[in-house]
C-alpha positions in Angstrom: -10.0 -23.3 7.1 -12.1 -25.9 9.0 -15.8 -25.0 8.4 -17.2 -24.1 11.7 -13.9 -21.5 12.4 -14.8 -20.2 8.8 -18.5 -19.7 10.0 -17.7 -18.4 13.2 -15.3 -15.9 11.5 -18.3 -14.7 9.1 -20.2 -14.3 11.9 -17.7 -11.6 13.7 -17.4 -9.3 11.0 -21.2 -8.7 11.2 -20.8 -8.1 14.3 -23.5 -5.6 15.7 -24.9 -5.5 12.4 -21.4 -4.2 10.9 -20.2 -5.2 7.5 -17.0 -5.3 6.7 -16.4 -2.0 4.6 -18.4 -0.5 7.9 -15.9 2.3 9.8 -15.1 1.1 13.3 -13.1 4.1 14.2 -11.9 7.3 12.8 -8.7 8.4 14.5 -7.4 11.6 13.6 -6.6 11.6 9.7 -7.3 7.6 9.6 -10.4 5.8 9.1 -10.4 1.8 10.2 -12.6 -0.3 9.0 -14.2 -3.5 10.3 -12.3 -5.9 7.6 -9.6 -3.7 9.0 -9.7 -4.8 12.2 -10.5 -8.2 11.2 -7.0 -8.5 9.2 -5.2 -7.1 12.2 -6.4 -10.6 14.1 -4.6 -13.1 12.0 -4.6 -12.1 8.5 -2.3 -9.6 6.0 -2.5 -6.1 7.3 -4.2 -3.7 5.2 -2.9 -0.1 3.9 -5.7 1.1 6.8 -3.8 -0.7 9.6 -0.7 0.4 8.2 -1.5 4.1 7.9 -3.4 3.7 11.5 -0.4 2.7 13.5 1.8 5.5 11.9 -1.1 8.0 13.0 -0.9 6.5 16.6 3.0 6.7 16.9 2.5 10.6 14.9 -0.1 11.1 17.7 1.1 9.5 20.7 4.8 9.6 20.6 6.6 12.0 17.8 4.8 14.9 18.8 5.4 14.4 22.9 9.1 15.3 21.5 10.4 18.9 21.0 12.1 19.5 17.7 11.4 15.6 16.8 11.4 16.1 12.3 10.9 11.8 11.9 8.3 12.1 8.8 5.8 8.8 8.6 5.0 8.7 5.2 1.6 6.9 4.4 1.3 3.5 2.3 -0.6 6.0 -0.3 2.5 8.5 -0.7 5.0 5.7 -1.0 3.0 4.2 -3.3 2.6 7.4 -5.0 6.5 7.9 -5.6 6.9 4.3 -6.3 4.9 4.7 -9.5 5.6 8.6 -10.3 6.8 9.1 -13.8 7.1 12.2 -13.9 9.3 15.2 -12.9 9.5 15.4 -9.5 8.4 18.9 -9.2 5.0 17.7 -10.7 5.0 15.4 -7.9 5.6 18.1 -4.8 2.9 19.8 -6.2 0.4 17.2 -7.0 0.6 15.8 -3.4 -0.9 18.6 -1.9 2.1 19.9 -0.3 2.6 16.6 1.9 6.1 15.8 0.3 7.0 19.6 0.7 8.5 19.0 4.2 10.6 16.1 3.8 14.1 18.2 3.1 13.5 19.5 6.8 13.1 16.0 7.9 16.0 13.9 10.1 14.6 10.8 8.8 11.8 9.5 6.4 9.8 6.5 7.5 8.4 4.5 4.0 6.3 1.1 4.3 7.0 -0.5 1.2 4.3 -2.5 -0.7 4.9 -4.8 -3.8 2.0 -3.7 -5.7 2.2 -2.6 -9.2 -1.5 -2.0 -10.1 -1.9 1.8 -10.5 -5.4 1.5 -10.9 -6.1 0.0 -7.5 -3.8 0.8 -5.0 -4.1 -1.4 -2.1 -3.3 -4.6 -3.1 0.4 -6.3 -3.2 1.4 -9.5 -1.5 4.0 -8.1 0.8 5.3 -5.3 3.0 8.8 -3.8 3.7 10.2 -0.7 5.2 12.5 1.8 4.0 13.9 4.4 6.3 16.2 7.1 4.3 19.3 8.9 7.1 18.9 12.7 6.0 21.8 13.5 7.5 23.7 10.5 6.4 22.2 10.4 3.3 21.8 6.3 3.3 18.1 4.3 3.0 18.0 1.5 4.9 15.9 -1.6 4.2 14.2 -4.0 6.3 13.0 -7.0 4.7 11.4 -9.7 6.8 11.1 -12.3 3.6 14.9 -11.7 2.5 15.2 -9.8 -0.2 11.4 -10.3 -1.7 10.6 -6.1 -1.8 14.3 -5.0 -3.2 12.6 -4.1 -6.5 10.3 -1.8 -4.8 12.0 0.0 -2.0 14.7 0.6 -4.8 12.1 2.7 -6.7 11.0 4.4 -3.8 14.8 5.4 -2.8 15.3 6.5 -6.3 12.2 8.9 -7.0 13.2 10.4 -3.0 16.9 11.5 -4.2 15.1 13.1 -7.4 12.9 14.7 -4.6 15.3 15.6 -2.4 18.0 16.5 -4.4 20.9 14.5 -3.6 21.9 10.6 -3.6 21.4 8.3 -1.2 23.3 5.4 -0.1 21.2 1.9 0.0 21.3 -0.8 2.7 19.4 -4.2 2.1 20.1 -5.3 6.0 20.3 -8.6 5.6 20.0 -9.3 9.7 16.6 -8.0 9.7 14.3 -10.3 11.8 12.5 -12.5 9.5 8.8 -14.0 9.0 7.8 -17.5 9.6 4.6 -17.5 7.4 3.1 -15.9 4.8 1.3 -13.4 5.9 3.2 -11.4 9.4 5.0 -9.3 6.6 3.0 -6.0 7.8 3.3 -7.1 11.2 7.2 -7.1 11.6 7.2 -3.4 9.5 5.0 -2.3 12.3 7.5 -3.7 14.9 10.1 -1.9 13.1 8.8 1.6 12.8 8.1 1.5 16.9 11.4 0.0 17.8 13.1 2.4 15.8 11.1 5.3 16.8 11.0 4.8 20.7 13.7 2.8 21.3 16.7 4.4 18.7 16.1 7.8 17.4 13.5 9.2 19.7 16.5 8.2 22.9 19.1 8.9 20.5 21.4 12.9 21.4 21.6 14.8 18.1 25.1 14.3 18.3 25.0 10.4 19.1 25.3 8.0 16.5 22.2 5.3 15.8 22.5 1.7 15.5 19.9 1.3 12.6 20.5 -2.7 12.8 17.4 -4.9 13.7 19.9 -7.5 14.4 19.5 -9.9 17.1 16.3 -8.7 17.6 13.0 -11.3 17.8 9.5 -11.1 17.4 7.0 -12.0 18.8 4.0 -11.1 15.4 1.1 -12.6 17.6 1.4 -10.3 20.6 2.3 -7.4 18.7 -0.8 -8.1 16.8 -2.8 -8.2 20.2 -1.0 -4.8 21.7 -2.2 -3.1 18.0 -5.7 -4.6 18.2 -5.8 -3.4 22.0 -4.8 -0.3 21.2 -7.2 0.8 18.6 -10.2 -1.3 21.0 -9.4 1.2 23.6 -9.2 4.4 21.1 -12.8 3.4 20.1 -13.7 3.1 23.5 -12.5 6.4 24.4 -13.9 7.7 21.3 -17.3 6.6 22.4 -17.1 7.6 25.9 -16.3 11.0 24.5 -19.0 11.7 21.8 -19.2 15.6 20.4 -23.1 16.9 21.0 -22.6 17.5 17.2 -22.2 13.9 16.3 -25.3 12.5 14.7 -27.1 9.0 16.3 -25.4 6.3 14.7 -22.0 8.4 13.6 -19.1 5.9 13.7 -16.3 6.6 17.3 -14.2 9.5 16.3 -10.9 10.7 17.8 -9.5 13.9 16.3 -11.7 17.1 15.0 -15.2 17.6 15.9 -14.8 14.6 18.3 -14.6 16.1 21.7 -11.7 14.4 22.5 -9.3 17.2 20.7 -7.3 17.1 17.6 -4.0 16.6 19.1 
């Protein structure tokens, strides 16, 4: 990076005396921070961004629809049953009840990280997505670097039938749109989930078959990572416009409980 962009970047993340590890919203169950934010620009997207743009579509498009059972699992979970070792019973119990729902689901959404360090979680150098058919009983993979995170979202398919009880087919789709760098990996999983959420399964009758396939399709990683960043700009601005008389002076914009702007 040429040294006055890699001052000027520097500069932004102290932006109104904000430090990176500083919160710049808290929506809901999610808290983004300022490096966050940062990484959303033009950089590799962080388990925060991840787990804040499931939240949004939980928030802002799942639970407009009646009867909709599409479970988002979080970059935490996943990684939780990537790495579980143990029986899976000790696993629905020692997530707090957040894996007990998934046999009611119609489909399971999992962002799949490489990362293998059980002692720090977010970390990895890429991200795929995995999303397991109930009914059908198949996982589908999307993989926007070939076949990099096979590995991986293999683990994660076998630890869910041991959770839900039954086998599951698996599908590396191969026509999944790919990457042209190193680093829109988060980007097109992010695509994916929306584009399968709003314009397959949340269109789709219960009796009408889905096209799962990403074929064909292209993206466009630089304006999706402009309509993400706009999005959570204008969640922090409504957050701020909507400040709870309970908040404290210098309380970080909150959307969700004890923010004013409701919790759902």
């Amino acid at each position: 990076m040429p040294i006055r962009e890699a001052i000027r970047d520097q500069m932004s993340r102290y932006k109104d005396g904000l430090k990176p590890q500083d919160t710049y919203l808290s929506y809901h169950d999610v808290t983004v921070t300022m490096e966050d934010m940062r990484c959303l620009k033009s950089d590799w997207l962080t388990d925060g961004i991840i787990s804040f743009w499931e939240e949004y579509l939980e928030r802002e498009e799942i639970s407009k629809q009646e009867s909709c059972n599409v479970v988002l699992l979080r970059p935490s979970m996943v990684f939780l049953l990537k790495e579980w070792t143990l029986e899976p019973r000790e696993l629905l119990e020692g997530s707090g009840g957040a894996l007990r729902h998934l046999k009611n689901a119609t489909h399971i959404f999992c962002p799949i990280n490489d990362n293998t360090d059980t002692i720090h979680a977010e970390g990895g150098t890429h991200w795929s997505l995995l999303v397991v058919g109930i009914k059908d009983r198949i996982a589908f993979h999307y993989d926007s670097l070939s076949s990099c995170n096979h590995v991986p979202a293999q683990a994660v398919h076998r630890m869910l039938e041991r959770v839900l009880g039954f086998s599951l087919s698996f599908a590396n789709l191969i026509d999944t749109p790919q990457q042209d760098n190193c680093m829109d990996c988060g980007v097109h999983v992010c695509w994916a989930m929306k584009h399968l959420l709003l314009r397959r399964l949340l269109l789709a009758e219960r009796r009408t078959e889905v096209d799962m396939s990403l074929g064909g399709k292209r993206l466009d990683a630089t304006k999706m990572r402009r309509e993400m960043y706009k999005i959570a700009e204008s969640l922090r601005k409504r957050a701020s416009r909507s400040v709870s008389p309970r908040a404290r002076n210098g309380d970080p914009p909150r959307i969700g409980r004890e923010s004013g702007t409701g919790s759902g």
